[in-house]
Biopython code that builds the backbone (N, CA, C, O; Angstrom):
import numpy as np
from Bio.PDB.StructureBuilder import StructureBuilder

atoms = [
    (1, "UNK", "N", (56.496, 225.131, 187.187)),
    (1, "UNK", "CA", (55.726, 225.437, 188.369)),
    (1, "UNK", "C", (56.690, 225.750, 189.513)),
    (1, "UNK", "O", (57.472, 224.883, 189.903)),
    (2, "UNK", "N", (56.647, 227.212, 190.170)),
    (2, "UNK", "CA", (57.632, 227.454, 191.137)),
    (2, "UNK", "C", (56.672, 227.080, 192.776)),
    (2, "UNK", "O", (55.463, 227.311, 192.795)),
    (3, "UNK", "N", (57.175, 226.673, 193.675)),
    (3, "UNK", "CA", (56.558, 226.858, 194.783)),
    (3, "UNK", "C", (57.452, 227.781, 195.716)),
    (3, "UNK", "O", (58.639, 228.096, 195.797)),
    (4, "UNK", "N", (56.289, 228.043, 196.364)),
    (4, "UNK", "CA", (57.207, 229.063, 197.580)),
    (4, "UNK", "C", (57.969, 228.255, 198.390)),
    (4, "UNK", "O", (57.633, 227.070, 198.386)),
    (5, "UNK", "N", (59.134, 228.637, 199.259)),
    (5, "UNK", "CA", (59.621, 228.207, 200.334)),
    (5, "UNK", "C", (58.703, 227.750, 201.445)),
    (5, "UNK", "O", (59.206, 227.021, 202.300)),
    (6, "UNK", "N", (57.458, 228.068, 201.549)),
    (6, "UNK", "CA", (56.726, 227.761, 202.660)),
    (6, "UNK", "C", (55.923, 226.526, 202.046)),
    (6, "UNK", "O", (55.607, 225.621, 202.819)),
    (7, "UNK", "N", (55.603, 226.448, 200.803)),
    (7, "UNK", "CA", (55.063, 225.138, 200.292)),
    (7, "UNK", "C", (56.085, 223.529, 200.149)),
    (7, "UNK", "O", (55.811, 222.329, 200.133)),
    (8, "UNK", "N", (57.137, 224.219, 200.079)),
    (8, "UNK", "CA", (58.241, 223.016, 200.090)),
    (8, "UNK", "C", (58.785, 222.485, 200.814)),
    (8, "UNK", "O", (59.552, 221.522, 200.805)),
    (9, "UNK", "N", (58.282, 223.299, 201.707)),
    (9, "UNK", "CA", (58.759, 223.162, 204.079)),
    (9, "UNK", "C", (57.810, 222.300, 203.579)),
    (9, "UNK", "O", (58.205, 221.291, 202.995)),
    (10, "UNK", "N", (56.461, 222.541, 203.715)),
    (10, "UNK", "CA", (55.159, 221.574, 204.048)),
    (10, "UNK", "C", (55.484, 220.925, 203.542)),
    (10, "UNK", "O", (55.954, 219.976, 204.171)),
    (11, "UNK", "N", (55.533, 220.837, 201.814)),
    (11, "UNK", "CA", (55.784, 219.083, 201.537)),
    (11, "UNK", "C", (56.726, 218.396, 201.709)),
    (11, "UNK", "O", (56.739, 217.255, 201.246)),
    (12, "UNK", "N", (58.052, 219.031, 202.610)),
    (12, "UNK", "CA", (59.059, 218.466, 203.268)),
    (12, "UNK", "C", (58.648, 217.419, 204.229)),
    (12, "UNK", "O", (58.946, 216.228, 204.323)),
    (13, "UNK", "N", (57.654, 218.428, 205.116)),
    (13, "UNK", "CA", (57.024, 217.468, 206.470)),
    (13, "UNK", "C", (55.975, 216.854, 206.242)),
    (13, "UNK", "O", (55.634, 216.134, 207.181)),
    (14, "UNK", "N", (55.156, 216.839, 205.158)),
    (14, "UNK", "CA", (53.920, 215.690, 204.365)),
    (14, "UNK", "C", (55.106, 214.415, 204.342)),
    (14, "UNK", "O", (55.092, 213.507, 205.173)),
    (15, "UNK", "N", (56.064, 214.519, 203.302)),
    (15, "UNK", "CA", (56.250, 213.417, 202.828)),
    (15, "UNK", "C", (57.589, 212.592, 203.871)),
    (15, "UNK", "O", (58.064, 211.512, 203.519)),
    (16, "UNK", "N", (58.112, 213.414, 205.327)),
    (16, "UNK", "CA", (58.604, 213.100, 206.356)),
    (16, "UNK", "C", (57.356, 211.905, 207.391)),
    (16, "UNK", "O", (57.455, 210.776, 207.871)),
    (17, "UNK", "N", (56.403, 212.833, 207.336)),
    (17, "UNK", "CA", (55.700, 211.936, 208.121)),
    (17, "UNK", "C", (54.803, 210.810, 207.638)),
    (17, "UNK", "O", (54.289, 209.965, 208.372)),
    (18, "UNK", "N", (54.635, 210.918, 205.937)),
    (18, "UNK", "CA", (54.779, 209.526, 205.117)),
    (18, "UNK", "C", (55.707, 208.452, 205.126)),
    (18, "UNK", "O", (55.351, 207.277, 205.041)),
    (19, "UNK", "N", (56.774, 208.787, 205.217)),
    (19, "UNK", "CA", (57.972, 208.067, 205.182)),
    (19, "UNK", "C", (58.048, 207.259, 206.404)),
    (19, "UNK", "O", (58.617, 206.168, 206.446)),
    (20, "UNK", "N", (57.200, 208.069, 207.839)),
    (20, "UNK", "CA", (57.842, 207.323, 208.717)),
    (20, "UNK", "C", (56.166, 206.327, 209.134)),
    (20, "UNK", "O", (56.443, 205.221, 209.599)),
    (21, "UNK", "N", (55.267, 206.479, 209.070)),
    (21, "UNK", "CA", (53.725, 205.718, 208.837)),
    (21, "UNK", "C", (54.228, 205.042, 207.755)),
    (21, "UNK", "O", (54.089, 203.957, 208.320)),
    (22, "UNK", "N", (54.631, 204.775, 206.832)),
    (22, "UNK", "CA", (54.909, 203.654, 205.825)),
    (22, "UNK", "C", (56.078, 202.516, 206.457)),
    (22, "UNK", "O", (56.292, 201.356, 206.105)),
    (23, "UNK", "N", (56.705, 203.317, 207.491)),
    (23, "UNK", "CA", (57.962, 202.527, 207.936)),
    (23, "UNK", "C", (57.453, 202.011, 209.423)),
    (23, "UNK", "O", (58.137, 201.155, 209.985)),
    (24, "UNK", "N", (56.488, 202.423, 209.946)),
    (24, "UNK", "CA", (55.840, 201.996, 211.266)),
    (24, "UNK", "C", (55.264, 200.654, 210.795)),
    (24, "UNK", "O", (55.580, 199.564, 211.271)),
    (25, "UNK", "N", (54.267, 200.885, 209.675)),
    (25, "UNK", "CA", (53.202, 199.938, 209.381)),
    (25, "UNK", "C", (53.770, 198.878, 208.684)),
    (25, "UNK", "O", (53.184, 197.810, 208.859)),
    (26, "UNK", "N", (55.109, 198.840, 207.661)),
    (26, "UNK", "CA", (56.109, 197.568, 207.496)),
    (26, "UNK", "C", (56.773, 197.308, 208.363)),
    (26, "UNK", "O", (57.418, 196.288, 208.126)),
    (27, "UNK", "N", (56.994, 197.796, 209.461)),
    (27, "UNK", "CA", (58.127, 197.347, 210.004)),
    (27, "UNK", "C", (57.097, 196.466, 211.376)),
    (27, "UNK", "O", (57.459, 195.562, 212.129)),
    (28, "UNK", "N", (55.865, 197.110, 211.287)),
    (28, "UNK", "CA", (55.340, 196.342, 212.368)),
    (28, "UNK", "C", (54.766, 194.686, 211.930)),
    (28, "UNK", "O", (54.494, 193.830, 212.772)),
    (29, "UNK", "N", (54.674, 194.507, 210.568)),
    (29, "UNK", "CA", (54.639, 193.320, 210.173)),
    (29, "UNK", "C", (55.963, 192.647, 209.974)),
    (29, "UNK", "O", (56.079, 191.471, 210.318)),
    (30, "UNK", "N", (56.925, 193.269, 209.471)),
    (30, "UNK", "CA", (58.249, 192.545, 209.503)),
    (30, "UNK", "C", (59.118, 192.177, 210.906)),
    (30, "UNK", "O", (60.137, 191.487, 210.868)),
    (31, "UNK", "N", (58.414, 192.886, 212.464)),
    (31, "UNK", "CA", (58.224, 192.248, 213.831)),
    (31, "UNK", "C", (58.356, 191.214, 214.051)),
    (31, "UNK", "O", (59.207, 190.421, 214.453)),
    (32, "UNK", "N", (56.441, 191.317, 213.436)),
    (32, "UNK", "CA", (55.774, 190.066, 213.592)),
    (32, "UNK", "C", (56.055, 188.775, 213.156)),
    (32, "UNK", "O", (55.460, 187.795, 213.606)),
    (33, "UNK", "N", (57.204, 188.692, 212.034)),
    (33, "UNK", "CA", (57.479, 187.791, 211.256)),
    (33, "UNK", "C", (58.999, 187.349, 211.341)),
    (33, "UNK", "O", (59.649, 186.489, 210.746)),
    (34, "UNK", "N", (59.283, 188.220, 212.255)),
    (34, "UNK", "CA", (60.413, 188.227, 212.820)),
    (34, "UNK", "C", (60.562, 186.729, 214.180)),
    (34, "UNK", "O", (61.424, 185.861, 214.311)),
    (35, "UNK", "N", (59.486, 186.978, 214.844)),
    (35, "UNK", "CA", (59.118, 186.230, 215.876)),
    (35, "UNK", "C", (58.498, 185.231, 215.556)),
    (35, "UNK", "O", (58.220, 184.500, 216.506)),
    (36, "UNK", "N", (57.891, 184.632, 213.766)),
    (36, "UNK", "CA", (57.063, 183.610, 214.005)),
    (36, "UNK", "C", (57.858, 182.819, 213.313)),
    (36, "UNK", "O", (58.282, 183.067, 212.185)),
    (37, "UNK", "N", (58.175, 181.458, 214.217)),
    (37, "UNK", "CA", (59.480, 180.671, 213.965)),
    (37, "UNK", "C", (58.698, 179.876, 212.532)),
    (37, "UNK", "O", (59.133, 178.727, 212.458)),
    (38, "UNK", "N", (57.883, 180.119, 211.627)),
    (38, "UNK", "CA", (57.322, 178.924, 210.530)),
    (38, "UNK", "C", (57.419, 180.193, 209.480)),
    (38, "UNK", "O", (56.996, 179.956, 208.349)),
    (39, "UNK", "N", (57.853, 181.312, 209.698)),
    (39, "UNK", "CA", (57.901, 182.158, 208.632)),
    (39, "UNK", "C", (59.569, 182.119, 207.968)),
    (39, "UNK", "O", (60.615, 182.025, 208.610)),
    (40, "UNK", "N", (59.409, 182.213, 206.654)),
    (40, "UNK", "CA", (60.578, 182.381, 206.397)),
    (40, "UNK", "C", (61.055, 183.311, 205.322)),
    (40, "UNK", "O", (60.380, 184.142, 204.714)),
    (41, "UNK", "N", (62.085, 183.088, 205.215)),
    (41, "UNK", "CA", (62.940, 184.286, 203.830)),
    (41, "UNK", "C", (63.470, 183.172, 202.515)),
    (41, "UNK", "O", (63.870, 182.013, 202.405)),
    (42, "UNK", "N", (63.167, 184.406, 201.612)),
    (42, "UNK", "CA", (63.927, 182.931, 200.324)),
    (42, "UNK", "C", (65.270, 184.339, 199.576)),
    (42, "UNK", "O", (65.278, 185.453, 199.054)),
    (43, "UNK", "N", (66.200, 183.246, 200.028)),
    (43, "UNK", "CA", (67.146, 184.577, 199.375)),
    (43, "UNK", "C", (67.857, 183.768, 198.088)),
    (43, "UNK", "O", (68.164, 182.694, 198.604)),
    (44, "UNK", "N", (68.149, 183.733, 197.116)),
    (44, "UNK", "CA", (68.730, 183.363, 196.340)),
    (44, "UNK", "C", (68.327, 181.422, 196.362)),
    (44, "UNK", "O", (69.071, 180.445, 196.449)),
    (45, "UNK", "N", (67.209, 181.524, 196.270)),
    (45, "UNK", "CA", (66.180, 180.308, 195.900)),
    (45, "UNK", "C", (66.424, 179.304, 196.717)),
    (45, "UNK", "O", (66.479, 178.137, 196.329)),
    (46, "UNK", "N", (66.636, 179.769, 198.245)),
    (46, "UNK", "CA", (67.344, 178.960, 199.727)),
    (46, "UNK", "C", (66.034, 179.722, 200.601)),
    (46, "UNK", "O", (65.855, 180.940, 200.581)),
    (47, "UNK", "N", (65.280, 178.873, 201.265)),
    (47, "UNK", "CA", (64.423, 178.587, 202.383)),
    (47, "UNK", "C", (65.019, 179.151, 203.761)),
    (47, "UNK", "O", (65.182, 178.179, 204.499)),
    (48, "UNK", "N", (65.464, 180.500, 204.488)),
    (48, "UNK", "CA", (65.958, 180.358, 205.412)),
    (48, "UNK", "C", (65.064, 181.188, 206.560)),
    (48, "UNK", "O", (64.434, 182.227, 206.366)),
    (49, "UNK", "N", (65.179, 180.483, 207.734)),
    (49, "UNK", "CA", (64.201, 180.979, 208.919)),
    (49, "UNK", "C", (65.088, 181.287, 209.525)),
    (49, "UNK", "O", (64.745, 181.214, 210.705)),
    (50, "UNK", "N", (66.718, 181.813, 209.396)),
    (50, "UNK", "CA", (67.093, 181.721, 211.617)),
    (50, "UNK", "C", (67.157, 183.711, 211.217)),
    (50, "UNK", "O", (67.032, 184.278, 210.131)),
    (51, "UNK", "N", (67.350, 184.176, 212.335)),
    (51, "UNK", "CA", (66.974, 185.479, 212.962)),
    (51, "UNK", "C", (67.632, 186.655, 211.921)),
    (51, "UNK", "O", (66.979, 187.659, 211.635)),
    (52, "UNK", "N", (69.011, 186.411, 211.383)),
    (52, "UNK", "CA", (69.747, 187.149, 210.443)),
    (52, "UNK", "C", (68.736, 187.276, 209.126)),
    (52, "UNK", "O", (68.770, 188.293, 208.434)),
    (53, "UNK", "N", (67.951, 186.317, 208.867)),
    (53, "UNK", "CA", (68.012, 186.684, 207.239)),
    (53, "UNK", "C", (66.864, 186.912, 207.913)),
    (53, "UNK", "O", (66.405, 187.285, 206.833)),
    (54, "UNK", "N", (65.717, 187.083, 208.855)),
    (54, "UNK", "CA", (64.674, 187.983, 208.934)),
    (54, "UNK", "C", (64.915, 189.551, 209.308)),
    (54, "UNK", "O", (64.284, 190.599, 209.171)),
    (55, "UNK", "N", (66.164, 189.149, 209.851)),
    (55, "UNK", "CA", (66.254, 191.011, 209.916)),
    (55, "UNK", "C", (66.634, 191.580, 209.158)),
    (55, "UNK", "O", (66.694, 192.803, 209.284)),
    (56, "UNK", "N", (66.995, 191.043, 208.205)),
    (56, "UNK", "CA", (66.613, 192.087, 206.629)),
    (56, "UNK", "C", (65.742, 192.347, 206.166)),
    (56, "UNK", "O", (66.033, 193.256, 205.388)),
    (57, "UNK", "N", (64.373, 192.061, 206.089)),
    (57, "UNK", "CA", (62.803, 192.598, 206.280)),
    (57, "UNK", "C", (63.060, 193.888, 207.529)),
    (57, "UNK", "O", (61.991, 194.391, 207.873)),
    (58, "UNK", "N", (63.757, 194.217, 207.924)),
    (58, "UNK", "CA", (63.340, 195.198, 208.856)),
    (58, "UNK", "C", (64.500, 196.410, 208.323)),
    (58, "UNK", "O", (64.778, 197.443, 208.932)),
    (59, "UNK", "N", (64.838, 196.135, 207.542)),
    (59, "UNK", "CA", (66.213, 197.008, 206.979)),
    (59, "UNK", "C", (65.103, 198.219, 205.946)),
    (59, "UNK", "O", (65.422, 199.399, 206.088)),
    (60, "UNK", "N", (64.315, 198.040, 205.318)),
    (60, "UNK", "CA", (64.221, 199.172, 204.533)),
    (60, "UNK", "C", (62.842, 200.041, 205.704)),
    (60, "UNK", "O", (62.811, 201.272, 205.679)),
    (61, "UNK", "N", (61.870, 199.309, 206.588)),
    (61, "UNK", "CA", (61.130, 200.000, 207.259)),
    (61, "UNK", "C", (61.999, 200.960, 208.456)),
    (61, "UNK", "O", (61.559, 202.065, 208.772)),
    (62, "UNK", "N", (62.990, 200.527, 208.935)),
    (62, "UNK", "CA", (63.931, 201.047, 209.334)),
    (62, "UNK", "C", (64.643, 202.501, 208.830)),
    (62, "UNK", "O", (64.918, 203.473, 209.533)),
    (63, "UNK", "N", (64.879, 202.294, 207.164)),
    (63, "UNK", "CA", (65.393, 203.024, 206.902)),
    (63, "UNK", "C", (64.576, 204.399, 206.721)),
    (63, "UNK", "O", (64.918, 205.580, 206.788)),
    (64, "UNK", "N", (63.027, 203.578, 206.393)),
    (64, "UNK", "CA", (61.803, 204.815, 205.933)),
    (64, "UNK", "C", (61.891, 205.512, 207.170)),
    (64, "UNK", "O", (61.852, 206.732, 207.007)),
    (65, "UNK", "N", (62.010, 205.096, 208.501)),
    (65, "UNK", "CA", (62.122, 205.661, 209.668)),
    (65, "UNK", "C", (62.811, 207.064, 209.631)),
    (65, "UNK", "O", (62.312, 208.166, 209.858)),
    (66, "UNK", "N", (64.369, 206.658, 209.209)),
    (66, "UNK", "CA", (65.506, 207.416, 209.254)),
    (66, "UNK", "C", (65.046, 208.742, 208.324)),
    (66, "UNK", "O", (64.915, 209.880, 208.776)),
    (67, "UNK", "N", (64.881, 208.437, 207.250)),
    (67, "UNK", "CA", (64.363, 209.466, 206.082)),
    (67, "UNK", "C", (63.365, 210.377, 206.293)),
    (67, "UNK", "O", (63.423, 211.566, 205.982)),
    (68, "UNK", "N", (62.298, 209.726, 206.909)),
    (68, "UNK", "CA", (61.323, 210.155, 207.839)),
    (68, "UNK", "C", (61.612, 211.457, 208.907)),
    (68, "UNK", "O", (61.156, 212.582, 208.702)),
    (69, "UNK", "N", (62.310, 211.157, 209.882)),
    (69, "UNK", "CA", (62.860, 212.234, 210.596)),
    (69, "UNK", "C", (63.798, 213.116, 210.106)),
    (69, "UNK", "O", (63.641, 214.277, 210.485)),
    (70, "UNK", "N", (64.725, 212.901, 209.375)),
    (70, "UNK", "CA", (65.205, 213.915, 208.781)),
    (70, "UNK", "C", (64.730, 214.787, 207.659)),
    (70, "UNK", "O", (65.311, 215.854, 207.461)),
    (71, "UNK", "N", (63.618, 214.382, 206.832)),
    (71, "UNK", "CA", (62.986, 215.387, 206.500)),
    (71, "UNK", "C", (62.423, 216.277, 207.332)),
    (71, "UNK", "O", (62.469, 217.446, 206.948)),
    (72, "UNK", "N", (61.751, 215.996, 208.666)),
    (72, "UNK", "CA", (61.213, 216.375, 209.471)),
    (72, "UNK", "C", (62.056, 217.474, 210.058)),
    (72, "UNK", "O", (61.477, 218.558, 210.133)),
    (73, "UNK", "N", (63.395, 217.430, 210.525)),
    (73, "UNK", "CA", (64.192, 217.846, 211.253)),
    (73, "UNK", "C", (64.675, 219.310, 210.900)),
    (73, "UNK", "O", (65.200, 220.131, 211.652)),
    (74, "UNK", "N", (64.180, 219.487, 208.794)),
    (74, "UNK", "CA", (64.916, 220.167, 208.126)),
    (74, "UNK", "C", (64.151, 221.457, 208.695)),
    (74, "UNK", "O", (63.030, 221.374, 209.196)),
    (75, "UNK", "N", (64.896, 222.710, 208.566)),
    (75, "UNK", "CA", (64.117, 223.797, 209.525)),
    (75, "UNK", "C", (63.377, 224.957, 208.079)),
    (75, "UNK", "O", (64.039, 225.079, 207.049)),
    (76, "UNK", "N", (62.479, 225.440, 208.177)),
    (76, "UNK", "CA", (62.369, 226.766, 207.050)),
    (76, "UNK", "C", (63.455, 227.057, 206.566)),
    (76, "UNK", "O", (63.982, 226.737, 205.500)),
    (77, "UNK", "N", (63.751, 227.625, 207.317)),
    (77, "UNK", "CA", (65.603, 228.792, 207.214)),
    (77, "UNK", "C", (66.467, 227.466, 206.187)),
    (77, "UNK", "O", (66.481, 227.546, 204.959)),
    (78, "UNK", "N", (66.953, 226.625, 206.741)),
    (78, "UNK", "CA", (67.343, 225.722, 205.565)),
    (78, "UNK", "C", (66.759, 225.421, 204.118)),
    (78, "UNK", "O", (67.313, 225.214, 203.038)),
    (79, "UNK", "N", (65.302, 225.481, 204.549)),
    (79, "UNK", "CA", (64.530, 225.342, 202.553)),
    (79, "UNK", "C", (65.313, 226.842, 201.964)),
    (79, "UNK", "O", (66.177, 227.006, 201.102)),
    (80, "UNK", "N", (64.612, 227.766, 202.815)),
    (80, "UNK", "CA", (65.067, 228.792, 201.952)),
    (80, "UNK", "C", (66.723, 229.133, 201.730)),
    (80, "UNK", "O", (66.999, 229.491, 200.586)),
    (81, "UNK", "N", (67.733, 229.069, 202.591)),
    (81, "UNK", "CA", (68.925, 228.795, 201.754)),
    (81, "UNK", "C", (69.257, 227.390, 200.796)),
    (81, "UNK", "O", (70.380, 227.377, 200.292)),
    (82, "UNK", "N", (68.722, 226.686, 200.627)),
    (82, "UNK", "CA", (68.858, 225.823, 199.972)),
    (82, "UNK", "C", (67.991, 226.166, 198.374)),
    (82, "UNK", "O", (68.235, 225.476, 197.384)),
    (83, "UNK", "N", (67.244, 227.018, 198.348)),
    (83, "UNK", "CA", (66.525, 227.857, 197.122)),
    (83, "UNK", "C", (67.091, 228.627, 196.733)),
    (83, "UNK", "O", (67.054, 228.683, 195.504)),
    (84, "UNK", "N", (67.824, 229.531, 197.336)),
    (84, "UNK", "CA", (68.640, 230.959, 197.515)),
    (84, "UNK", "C", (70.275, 229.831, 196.551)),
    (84, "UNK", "O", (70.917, 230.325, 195.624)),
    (85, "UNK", "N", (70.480, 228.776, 196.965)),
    (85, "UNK", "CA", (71.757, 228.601, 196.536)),
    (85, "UNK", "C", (71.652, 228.233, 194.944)),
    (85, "UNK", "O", (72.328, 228.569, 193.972)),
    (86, "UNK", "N", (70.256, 227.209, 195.143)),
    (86, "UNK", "CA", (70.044, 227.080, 193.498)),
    (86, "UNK", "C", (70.389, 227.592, 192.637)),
    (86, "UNK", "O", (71.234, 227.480, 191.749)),
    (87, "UNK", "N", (68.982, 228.769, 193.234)),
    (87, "UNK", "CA", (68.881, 230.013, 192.543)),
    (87, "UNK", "C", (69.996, 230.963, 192.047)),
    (87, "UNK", "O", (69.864, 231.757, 191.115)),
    (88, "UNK", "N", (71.167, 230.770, 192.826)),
    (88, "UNK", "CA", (72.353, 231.215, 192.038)),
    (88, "UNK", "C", (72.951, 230.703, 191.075)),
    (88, "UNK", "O", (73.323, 231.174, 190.001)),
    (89, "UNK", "N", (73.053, 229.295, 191.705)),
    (89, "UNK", "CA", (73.618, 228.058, 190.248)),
    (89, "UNK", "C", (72.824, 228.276, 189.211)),
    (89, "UNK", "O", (73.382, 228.396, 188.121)),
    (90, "UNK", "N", (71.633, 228.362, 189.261)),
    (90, "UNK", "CA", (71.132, 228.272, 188.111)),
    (90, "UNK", "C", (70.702, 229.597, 187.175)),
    (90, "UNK", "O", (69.963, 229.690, 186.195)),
    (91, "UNK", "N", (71.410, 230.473, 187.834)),
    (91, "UNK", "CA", (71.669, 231.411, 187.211)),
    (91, "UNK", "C", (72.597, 232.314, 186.169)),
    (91, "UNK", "O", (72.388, 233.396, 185.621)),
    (92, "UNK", "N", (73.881, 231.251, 186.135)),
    (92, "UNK", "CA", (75.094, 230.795, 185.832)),
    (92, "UNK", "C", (74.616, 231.127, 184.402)),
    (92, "UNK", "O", (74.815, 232.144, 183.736)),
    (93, "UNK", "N", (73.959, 230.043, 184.118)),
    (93, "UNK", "CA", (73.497, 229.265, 182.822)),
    (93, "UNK", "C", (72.251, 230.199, 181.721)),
    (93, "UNK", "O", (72.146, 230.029, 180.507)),
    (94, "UNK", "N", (71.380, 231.222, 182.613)),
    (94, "UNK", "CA", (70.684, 231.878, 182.188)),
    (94, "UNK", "C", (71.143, 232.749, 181.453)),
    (94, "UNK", "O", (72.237, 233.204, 181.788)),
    (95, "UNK", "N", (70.521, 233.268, 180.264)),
    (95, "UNK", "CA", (70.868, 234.654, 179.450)),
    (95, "UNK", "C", (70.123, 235.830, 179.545)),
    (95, "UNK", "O", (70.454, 236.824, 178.899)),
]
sb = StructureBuilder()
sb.init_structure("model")
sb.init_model(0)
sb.init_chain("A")
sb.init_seg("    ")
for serial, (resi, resn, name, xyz) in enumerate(atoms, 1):
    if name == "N":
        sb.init_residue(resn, " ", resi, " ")
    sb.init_atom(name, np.array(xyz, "f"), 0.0, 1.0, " ", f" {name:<3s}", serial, name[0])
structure = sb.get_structure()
């Protein structure tokens, strides 16, 4: 199944602005849990509440953030040289 360059922009920026609503909506509970001093983390079968080992709950909504905008950021003109380059590599190999 080939898609056009203009279908792969879009699902560039579908799954950009998934990335970053998946990273809003964890990260706004991993906040919350951030701040509630009876919540805690179990890291290697240890009970720990102080501020470090909750801010690792905020490390991957964070990151969906990051991923998020840079899909976003990527322009047309980039999908399509980035198809265009494939499309040569993988032309190498063709008979």
């Amino acid at each position: 199944m080939h898609l056009s360059d203009r279908a792969k922009y879009k699902y560039l920026k579908f799954f950009g602005y998934l990335c970053i609503l998946f990273g809003l909506v964890s990260g706004y509970g991993a906040i919350q849990n951030f701040f509630d001093p009876d919540f805690y983390v179990v890291m290697n079968d240890v009970k720990r509440s102080d501020p470090e080992a909750k801010l690792i709950s905020l490390v991957f909504p964070a990151l969906a953030i990051f991923i998020g905008i840079l899909l976003n950021l990527i322009s047309q003109n980039e999908v399509t040289s980035i198809s265009n380059a494939r499309e040569k590599f993988w032309s190498i190999f063709k008979k």
